[in-house]
C-alpha positions as YAML, in Angstrom:
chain: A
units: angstrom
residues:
- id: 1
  name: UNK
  ca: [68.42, 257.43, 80.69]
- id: 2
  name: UNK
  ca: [64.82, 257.64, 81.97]
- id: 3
  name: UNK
  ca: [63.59, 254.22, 80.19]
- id: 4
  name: UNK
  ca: [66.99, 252.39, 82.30]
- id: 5
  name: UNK
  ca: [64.98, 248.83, 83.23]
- id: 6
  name: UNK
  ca: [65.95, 246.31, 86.16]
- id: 7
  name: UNK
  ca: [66.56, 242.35, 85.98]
- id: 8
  name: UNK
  ca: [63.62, 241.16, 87.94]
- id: 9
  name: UNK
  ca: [65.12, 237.67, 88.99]
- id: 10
  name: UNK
  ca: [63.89, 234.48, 89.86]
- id: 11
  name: UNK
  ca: [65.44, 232.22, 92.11]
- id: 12
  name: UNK
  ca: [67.17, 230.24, 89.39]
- id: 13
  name: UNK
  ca: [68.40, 232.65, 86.94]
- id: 14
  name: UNK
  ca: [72.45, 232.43, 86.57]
- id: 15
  name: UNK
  ca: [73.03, 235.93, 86.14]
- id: 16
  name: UNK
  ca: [76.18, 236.83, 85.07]
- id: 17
  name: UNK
  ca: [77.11, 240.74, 84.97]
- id: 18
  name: UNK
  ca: [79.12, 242.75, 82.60]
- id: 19
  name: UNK
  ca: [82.37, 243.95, 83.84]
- id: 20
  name: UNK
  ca: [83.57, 247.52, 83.71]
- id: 21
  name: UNK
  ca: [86.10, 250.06, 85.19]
- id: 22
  name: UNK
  ca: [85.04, 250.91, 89.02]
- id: 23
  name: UNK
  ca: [86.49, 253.37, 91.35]
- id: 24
  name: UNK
  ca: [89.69, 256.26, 90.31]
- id: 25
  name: UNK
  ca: [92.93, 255.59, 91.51]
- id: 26
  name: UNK
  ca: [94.82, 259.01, 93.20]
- id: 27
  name: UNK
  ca: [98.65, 259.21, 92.61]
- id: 28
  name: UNK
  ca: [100.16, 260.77, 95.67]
- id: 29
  name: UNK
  ca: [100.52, 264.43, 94.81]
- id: 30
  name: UNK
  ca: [96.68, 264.20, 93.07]
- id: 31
  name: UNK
  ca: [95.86, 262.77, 97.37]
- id: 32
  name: UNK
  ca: [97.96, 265.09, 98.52]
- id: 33
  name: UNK
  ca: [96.05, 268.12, 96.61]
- id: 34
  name: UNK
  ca: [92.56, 267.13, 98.03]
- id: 35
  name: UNK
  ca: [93.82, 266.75, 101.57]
- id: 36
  name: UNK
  ca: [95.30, 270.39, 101.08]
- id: 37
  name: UNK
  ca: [92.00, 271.90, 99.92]
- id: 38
  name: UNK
  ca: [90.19, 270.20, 102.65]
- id: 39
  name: UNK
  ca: [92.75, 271.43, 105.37]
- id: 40
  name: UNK
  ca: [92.24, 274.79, 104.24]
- id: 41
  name: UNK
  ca: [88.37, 274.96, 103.51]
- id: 42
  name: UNK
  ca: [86.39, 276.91, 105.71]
- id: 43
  name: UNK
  ca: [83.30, 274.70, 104.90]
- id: 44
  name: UNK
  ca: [81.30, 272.79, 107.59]
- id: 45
  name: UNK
  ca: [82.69, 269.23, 108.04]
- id: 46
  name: UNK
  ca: [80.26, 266.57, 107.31]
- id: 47
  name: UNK
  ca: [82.01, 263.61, 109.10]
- id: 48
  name: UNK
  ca: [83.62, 263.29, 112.05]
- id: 49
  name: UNK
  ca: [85.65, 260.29, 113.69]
- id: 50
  name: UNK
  ca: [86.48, 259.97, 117.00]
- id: 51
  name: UNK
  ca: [90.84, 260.29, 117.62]
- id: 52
  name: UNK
  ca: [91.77, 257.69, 120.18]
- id: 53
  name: UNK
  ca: [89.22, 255.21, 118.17]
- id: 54
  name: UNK
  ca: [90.78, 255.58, 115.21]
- id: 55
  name: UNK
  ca: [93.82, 255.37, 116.96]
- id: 56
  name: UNK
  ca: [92.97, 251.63, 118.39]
- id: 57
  name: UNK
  ca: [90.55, 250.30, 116.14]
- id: 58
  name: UNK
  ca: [91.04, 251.68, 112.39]
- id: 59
  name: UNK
  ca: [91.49, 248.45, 109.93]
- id: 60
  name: UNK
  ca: [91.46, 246.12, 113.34]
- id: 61
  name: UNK
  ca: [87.98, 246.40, 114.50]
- id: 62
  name: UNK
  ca: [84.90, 247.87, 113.22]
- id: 63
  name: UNK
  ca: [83.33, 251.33, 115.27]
- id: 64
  name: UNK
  ca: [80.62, 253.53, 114.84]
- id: 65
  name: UNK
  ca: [81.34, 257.07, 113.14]
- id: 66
  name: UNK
  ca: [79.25, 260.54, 113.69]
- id: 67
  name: UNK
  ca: [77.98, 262.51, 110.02]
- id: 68
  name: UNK
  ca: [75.66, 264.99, 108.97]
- id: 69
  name: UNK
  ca: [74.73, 263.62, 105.42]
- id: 70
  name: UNK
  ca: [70.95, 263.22, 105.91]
- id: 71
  name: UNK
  ca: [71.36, 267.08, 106.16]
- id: 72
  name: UNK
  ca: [72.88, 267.24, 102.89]
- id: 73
  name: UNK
  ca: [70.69, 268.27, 99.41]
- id: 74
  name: UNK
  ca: [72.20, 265.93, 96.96]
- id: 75
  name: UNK
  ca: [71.39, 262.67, 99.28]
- id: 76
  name: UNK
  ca: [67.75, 263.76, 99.47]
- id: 77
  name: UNK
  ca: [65.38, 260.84, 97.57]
- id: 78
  name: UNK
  ca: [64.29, 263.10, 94.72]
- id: 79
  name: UNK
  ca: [68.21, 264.26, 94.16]
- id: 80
  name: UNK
  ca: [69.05, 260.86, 94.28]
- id: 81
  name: UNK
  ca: [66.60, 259.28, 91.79]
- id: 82
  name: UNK
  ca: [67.89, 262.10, 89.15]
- id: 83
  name: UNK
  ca: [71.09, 260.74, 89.55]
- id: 84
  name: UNK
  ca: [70.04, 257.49, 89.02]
- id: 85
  name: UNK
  ca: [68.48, 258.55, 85.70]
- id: 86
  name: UNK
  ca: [71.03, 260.72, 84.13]
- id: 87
  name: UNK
  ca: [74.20, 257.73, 85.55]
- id: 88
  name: UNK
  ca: [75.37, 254.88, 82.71]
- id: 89
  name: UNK
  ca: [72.75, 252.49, 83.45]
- id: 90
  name: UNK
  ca: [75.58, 250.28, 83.82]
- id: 91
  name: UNK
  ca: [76.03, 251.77, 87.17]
- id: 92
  name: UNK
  ca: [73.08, 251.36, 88.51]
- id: 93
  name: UNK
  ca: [71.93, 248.12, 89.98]
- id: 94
  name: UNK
  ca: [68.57, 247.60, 91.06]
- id: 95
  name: UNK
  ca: [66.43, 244.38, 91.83]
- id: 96
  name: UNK
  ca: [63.10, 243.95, 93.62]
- id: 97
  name: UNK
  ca: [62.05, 240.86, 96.26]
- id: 98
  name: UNK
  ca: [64.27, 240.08, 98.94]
- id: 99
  name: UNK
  ca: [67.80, 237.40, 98.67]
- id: 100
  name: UNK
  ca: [68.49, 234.87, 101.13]
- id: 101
  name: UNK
  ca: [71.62, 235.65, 102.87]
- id: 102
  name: UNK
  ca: [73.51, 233.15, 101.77]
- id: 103
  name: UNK
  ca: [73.33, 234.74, 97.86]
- id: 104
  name: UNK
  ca: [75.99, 235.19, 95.48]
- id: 105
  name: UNK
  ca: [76.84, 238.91, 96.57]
- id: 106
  name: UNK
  ca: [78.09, 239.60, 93.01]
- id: 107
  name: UNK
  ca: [74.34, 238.29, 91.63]
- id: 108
  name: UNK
  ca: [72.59, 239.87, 94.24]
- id: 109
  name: UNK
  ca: [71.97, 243.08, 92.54]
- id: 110
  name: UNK
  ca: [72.46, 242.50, 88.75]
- id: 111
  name: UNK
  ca: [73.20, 245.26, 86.00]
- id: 112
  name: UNK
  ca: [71.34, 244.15, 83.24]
- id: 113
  name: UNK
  ca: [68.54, 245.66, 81.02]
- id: 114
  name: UNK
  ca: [65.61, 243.99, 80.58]
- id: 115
  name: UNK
  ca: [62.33, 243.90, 82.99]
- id: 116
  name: UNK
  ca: [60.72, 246.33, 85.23]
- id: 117
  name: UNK
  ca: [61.84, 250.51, 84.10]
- id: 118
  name: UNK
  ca: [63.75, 252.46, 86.70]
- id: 119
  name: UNK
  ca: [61.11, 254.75, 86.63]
- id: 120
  name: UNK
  ca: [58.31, 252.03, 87.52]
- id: 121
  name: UNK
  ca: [60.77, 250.95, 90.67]
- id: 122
  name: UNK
  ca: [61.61, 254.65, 92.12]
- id: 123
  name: UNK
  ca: [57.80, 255.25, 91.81]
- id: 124
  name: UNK
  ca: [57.24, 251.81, 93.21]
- id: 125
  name: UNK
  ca: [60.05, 251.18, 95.81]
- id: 126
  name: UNK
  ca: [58.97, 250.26, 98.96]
- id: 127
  name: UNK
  ca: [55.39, 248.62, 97.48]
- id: 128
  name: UNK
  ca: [58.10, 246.20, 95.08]
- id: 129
  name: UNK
  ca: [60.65, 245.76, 97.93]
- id: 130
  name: UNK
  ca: [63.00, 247.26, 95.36]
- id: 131
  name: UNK
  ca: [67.09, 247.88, 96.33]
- id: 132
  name: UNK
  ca: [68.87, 250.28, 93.80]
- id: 133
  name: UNK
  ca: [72.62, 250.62, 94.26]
- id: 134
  name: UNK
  ca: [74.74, 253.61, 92.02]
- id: 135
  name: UNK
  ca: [77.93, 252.44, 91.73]
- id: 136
  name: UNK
  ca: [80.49, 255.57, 91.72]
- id: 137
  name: UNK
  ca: [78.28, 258.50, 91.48]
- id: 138
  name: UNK
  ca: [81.71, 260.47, 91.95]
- id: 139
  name: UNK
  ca: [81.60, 260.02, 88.33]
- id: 140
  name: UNK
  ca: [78.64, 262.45, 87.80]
- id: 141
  name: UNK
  ca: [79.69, 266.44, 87.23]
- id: 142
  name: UNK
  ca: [77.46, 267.55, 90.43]
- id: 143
  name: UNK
  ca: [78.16, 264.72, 92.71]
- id: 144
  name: UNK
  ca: [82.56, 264.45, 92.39]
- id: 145
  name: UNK
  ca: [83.34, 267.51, 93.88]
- id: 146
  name: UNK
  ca: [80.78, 266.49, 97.22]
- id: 147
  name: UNK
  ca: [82.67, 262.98, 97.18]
- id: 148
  name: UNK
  ca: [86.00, 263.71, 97.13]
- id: 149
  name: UNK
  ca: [85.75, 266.50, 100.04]
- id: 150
  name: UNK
  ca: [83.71, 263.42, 101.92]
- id: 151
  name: UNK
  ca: [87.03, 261.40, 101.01]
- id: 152
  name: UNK
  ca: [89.34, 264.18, 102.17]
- id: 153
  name: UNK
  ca: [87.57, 264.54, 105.37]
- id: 154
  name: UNK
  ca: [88.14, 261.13, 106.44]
- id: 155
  name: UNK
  ca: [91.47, 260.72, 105.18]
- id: 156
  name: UNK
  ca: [92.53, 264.06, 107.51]
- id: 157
  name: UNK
  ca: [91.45, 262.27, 110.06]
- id: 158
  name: UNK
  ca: [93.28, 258.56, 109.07]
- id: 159
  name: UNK
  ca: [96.53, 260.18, 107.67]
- id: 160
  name: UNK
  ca: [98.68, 258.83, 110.78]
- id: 161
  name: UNK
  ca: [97.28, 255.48, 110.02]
- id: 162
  name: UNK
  ca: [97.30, 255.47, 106.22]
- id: 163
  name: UNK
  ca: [99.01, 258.49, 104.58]
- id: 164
  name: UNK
  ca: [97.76, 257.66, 101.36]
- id: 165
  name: UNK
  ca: [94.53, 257.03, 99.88]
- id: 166
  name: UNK
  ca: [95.52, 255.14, 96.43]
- id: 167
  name: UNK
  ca: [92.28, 254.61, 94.89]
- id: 168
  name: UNK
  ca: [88.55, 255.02, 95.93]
- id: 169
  name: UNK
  ca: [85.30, 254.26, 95.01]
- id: 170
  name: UNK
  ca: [81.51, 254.85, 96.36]
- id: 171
  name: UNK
  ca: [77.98, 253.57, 96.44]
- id: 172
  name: UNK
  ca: [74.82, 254.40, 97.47]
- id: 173
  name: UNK
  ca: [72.40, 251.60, 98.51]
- id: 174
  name: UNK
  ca: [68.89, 252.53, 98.16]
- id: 175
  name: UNK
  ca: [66.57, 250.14, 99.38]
- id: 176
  name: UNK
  ca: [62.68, 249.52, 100.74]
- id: 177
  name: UNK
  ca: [62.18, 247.82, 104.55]
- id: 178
  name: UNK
  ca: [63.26, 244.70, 105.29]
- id: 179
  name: UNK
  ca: [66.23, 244.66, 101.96]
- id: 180
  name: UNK
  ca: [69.11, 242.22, 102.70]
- id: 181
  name: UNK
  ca: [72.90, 243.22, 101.62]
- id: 182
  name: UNK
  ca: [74.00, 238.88, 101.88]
- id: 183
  name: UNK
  ca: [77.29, 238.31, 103.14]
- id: 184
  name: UNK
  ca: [80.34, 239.00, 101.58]
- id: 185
  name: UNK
  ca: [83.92, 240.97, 101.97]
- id: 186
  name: UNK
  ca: [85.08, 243.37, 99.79]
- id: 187
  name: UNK
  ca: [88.75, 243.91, 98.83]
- id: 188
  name: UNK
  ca: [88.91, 247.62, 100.28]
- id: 189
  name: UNK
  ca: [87.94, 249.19, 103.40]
- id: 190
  name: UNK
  ca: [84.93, 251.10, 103.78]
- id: 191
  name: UNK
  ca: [83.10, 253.39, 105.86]
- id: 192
  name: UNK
  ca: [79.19, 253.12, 105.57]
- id: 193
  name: UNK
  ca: [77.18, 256.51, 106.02]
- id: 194
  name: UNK
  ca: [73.45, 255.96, 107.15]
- id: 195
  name: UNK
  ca: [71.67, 258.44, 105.87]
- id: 196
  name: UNK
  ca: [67.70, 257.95, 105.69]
- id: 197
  name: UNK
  ca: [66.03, 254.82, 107.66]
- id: 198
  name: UNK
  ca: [67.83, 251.80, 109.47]
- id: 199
  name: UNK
  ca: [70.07, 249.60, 108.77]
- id: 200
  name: UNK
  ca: [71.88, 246.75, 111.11]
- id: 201
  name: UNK
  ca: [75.21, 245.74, 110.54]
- id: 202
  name: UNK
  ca: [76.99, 242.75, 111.34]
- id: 203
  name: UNK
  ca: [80.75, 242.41, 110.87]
- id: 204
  name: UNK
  ca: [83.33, 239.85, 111.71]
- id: 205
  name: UNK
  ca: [86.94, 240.28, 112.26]
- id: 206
  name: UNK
  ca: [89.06, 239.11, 108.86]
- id: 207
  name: UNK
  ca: [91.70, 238.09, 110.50]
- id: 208
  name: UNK
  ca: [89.78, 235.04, 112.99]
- id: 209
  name: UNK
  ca: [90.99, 231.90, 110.78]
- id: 210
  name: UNK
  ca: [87.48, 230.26, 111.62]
- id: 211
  name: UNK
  ca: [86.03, 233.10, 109.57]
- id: 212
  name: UNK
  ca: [88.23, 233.16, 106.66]
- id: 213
  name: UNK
  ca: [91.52, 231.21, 106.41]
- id: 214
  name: UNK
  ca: [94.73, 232.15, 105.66]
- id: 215
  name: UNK
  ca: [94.25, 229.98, 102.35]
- id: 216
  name: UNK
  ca: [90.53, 231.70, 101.82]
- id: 217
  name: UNK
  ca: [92.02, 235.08, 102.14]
- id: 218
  name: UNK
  ca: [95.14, 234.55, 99.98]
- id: 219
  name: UNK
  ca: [92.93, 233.27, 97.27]
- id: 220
  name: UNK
  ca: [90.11, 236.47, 97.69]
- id: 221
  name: UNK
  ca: [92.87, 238.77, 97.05]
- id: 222
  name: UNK
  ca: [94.15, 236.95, 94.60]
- id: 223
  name: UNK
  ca: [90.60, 236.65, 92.92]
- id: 224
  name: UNK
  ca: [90.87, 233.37, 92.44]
- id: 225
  name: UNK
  ca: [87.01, 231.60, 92.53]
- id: 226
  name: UNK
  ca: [84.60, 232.65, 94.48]
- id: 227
  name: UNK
  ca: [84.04, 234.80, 97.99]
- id: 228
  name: UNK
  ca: [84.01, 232.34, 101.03]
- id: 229
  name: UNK
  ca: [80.62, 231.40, 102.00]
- id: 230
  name: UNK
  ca: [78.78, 232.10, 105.09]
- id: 231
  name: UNK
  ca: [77.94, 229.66, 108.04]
- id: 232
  name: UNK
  ca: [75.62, 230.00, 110.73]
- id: 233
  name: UNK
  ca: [78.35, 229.39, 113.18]
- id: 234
  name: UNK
  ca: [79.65, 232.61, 112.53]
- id: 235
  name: UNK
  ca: [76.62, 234.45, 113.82]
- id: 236
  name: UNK
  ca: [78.02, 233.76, 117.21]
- id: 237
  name: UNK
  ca: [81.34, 235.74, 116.71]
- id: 238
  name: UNK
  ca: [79.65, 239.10, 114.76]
- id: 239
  name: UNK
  ca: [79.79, 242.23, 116.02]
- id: 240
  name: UNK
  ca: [76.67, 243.95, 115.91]
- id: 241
  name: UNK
  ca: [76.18, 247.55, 114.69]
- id: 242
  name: UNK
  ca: [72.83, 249.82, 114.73]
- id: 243
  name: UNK
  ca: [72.83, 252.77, 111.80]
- id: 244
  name: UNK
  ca: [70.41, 255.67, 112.15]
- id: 245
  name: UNK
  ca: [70.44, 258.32, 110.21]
- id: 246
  name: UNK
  ca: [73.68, 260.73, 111.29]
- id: 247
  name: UNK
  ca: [75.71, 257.37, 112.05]
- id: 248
  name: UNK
  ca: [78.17, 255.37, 110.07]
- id: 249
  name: UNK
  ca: [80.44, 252.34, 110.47]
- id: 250
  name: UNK
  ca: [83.75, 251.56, 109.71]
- id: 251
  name: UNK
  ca: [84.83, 248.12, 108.03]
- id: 252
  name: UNK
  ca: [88.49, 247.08, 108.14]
- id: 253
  name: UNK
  ca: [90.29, 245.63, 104.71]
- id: 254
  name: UNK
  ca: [88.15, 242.84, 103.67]
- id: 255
  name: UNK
  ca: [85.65, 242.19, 107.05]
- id: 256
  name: UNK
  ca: [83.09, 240.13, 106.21]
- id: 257
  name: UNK
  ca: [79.62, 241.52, 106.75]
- id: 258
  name: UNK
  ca: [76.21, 241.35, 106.15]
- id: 259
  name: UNK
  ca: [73.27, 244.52, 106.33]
- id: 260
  name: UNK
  ca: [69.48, 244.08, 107.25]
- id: 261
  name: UNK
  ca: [67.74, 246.96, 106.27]
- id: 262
  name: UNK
  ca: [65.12, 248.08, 109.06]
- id: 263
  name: UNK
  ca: [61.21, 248.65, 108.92]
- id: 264
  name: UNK
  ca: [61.46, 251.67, 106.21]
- id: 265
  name: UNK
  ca: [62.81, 252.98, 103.40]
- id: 266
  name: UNK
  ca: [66.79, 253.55, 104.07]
- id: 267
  name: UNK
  ca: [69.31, 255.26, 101.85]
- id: 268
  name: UNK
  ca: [73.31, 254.86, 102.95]
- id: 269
  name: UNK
  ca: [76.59, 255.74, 101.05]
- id: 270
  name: UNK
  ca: [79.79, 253.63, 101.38]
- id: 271
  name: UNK
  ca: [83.27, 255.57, 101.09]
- id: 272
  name: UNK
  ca: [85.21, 252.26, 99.96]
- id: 273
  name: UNK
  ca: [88.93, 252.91, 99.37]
- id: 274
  name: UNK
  ca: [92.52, 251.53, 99.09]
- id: 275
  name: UNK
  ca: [95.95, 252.49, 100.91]
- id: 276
  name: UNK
  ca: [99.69, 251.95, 100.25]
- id: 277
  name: UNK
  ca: [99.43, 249.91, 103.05]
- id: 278
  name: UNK
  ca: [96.26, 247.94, 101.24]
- id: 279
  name: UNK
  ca: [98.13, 247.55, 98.58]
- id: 280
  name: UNK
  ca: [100.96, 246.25, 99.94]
- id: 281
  name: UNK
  ca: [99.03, 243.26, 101.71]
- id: 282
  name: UNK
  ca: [96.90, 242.90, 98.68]
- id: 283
  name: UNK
  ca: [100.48, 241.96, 96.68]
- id: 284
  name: UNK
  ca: [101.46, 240.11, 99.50]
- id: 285
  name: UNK
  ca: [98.30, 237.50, 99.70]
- id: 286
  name: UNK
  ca: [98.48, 237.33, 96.05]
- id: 287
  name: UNK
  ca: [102.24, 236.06, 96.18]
- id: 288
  name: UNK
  ca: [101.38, 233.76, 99.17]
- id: 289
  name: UNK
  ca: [98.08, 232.59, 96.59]
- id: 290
  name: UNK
  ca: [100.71, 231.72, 93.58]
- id: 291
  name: UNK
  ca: [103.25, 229.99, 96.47]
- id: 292
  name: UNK
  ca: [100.48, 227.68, 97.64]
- id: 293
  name: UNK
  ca: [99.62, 226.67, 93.85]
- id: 294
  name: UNK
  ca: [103.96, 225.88, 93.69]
- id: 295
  name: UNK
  ca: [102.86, 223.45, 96.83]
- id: 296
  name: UNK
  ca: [104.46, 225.78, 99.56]
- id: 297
  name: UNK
  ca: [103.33, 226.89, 102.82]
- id: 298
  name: UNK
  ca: [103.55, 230.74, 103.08]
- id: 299
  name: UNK
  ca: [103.44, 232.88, 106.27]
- id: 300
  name: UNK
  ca: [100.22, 234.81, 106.47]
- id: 301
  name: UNK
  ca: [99.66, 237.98, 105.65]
- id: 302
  name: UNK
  ca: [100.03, 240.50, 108.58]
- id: 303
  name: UNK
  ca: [101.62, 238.57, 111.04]
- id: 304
  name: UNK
  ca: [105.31, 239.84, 109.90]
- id: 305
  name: UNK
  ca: [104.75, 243.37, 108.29]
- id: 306
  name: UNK
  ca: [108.57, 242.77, 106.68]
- id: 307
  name: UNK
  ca: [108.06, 239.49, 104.78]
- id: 308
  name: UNK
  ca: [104.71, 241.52, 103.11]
- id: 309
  name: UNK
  ca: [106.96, 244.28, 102.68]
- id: 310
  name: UNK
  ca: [109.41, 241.45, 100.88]
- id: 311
  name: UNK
  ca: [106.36, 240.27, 99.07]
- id: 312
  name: UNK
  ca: [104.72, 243.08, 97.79]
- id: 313
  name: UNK
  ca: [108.53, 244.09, 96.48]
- id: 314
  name: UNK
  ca: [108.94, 241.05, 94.73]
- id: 315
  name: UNK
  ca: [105.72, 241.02, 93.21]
- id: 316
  name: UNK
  ca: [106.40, 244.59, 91.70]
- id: 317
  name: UNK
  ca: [109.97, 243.83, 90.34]
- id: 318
  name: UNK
  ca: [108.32, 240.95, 88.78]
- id: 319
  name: UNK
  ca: [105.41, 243.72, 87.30]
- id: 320
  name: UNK
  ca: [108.49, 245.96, 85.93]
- id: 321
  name: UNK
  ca: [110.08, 243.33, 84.25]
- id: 322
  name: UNK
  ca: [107.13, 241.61, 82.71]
- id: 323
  name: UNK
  ca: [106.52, 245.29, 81.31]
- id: 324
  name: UNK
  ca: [110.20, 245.73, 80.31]
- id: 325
  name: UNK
  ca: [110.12, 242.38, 78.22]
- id: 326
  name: UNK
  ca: [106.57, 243.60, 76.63]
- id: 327
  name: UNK
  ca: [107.76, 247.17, 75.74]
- id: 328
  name: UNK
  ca: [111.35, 245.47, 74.33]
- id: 329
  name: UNK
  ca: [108.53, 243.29, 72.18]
- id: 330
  name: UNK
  ca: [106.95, 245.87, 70.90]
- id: 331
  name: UNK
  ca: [110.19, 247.84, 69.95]
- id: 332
  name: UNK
  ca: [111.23, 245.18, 67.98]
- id: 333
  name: UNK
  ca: [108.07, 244.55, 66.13]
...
């Protein structure tokens, strides 16, 4: 692992990254299990959410959150850059030079081995204006059991608003002053820990229709083409957040957003995850995507929370029968 190299791109280089698994999904009982050990743990918390905001703003509006990560071992620099090492180096992304914000988000930090060692860009961060991300370090023996008590903590503290976690997946950005995240949405919701420097956030309400369409959003969900793009008439309608170390954001299901990284070195960790509730609006924009392509005019998602319901039933029967039909296939072969 210690000769891992980073893509060093130029501005015209069509990178185009290797897909693999991301993220665990938790059946309800395996959820269930962590929120019980959590509940009954005697160990400091590390994260802590504030009642009536989660209350009013959870998956509506982003707010800030309090944590004590920067106080943790394993998110120190030197614990960090181990991890980085010892990960599959398809995990780790790194790059060095700053993007425009207006860059492919999904190019913007390629996995790909060739150029400039891992060990020449920890060494060298802040001098190369280097950006490392390590996608899922839940997957690493000494980092899991940390990450899914972070998990549990938050979803004690969510369970009225989303009783179940259904899958999950984190990050942690590492990345020299003055590092761009561009804008993009992800398909989850997240809350992003600050844990060493600065970082300003700005994030947009997914649900304004000048900011992503009914149409745009259907087809995100539904992954068909790209991420919408960002205009500079959005800047007006952002809502600003400042991360210091000990502070954290939350980002509703897919709100846009886009991350400066301040005047020094910053690490941060984002808890993304997935709900039944997610889930169900995920099924339901991805029906509404395959209506429009019938030439019909679907209702959009979250304005009627029975017609998703509807939707996100109908798109599982249809899931159970295709899988019928395959298994009577392969019984008959």
């Amino acid at each position: 692992m210690g000769h891992t190299s980073c893509l060093v791109p130029s501005q015209t280089e069509n990178i185009v990254q290797e897909t693999f698994a991301l993220g665990r999904s938790l059946s309800r009982r395996e959820y269930d299990e962590l929120l019980s050990r959590s509940r009954s743990s005697r160990a400091p918390r590390w994260i802590e959410l504030d009642p009536p905001v989660v209350r009013n703003s959870y998956n509506r509006a982003g707010f800030l959150v309090k944590h004590r990560l920067a106080q943790h071992e394993l998110f120190d620099l030197p614990a960090l850059f181990a991890l980085c090492r010892r990960m599959d180096p398809k995990r780790v992304g790194c790059r060095v030079g700053k993007v425009p914000i207006d860059t492919e988000f999904d190019t913007s930090v390629p996995r790909y081995n060739g150029g400039l060692s891992l060990n020449d860009l920890t060494e060298r961060l802040e001098e190369l204006e280097g950006y490392i991300v390590i996608s899922n370090p839940e997957y690493d023996p000494q980092y899991r059991p940390v990450i899914e008590a972070l998990l549990a903590e938050i979803g004690l503290q969510i369970r009225a608003q989303d009783p179940h976690v259904t899958w999950y997946a984190t990050y942690v950005f590492i990345s020299a002053r003055g590092a761009v995240t561009p804008y993009h949405m992800d398909r989850e919701m997240n809350f992003l820990l600050q844990i060493r420097g600065t970082k300003t956030v700005f994030l947009w309400d997914p649900q304004d229709d000048e900011i992503m369409t009914p149409e745009q959003r259907d087809r995100l969900l539904a992954y068909d083409g790209d991420r919408p793009t960002y205009k500079p008439s959005f800047e007006a309608k952002a809502a600003k957040f400042d991360l210091a170390p000990g502070l954290g954001v939350h980002h509703p299901f897919i709100a846009p957003h886009l991350v400066y990284t301040g005047p020094a070195l910053s690490v941060s960790l984002a808890m993304t995850f997935r709900t039944h509730t997610s889930d169900v609006w995920t099924d339901a924009h991805r029906v509404n995507q395959r209506l429009r392509q019938m030439g019909l005019q679907p209702s959009a998602v979250r304005r009627h929370a029975l017609v998703d319901e509807a939707k996100a039933a109908l798109l599982h029967a249809y899931r159970h029968a295709k899988n019928l039909t395959h298994a009577s296939r392969q019984a008959r072969a």
